[in-house]
C-alpha positions in Angstrom: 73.4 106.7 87.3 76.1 108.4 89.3 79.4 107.0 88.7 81.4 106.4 92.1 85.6 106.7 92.7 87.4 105.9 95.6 90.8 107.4 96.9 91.9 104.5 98.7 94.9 105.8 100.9 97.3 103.2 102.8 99.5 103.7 105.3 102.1 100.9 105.1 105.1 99.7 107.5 108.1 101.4 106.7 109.6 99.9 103.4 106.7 97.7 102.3 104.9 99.4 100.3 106.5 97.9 96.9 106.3 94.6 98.6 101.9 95.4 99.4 101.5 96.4 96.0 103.6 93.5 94.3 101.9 90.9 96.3 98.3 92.4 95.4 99.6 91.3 91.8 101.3 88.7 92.3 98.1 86.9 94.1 96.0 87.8 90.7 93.7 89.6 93.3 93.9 93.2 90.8 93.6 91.4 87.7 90.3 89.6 88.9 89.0 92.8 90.4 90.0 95.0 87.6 87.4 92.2 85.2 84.3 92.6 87.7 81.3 94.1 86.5 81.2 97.9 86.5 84.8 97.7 87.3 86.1 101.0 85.2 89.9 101.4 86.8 91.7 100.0 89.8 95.0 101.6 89.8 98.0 101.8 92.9 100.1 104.8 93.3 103.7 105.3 95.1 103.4 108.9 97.2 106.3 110.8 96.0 107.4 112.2 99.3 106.1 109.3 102.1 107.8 106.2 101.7 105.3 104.4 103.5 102.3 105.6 101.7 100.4 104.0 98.6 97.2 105.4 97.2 94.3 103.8 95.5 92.1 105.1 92.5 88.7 102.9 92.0 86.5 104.1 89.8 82.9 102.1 89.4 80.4 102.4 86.5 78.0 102.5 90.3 78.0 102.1 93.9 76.1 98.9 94.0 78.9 97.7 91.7 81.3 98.3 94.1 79.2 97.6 97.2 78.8 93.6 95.1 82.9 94.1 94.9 83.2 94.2 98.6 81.6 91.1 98.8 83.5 89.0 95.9 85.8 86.0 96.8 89.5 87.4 95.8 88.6 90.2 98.6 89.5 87.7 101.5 92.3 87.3 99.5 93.2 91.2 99.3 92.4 91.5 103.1 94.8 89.1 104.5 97.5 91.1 102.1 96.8 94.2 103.6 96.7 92.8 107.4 100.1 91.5 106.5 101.6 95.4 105.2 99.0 98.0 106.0 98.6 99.8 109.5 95.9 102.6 108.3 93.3 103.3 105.8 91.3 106.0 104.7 88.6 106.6 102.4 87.4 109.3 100.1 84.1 108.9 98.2 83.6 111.0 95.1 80.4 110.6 93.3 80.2 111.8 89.7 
């Protein structure tokens, strides 16, 4: 069984990028996530040069794990956070 990560990459309005990532923990959204099956790491990362940038690791013991993520309750919850701070996203898919 392949193991999958994600590079999540967000493109945030200027100066709320602390204020994405502190309401993501805040709402108890990463703590549930980081608990779901096949969960292995969820972690948020500040870009060191754009202000307005915040990157996401996921990794997943699978890709149905994930895909079964995508579909949990406390993503509603994560997606009306990020329609409140985040103007872009892009994906990266590494299978390992």
């Amino acid at each position: 069984m392949e193991q999958l990560i994600l590079l999540v990459k967000y493109q945030t309005k200027l100066n709320k990028r602390k204020d994405f990532v502190k309401e993501v923990i805040s709402s108890g959204v990463l703590e549930e996530i980081r608990q779901e099956d096949g969960c292995i790491s969820y972690d948020y990362y500040y870009d060191a040069v754009n202000p307005a940038c915040v990157l996401l690791v996921e990794q997943w013991q699978s890709k149905g794990q994930q895909q079964q993520h995508l579909r949990s309750e406390h993503m509603h919850i994560l997606k009306e956070i990020k329609e409140k701070y985040v103007l872009d996203t892009s994906v990266r898919e590494i299978l390992v």
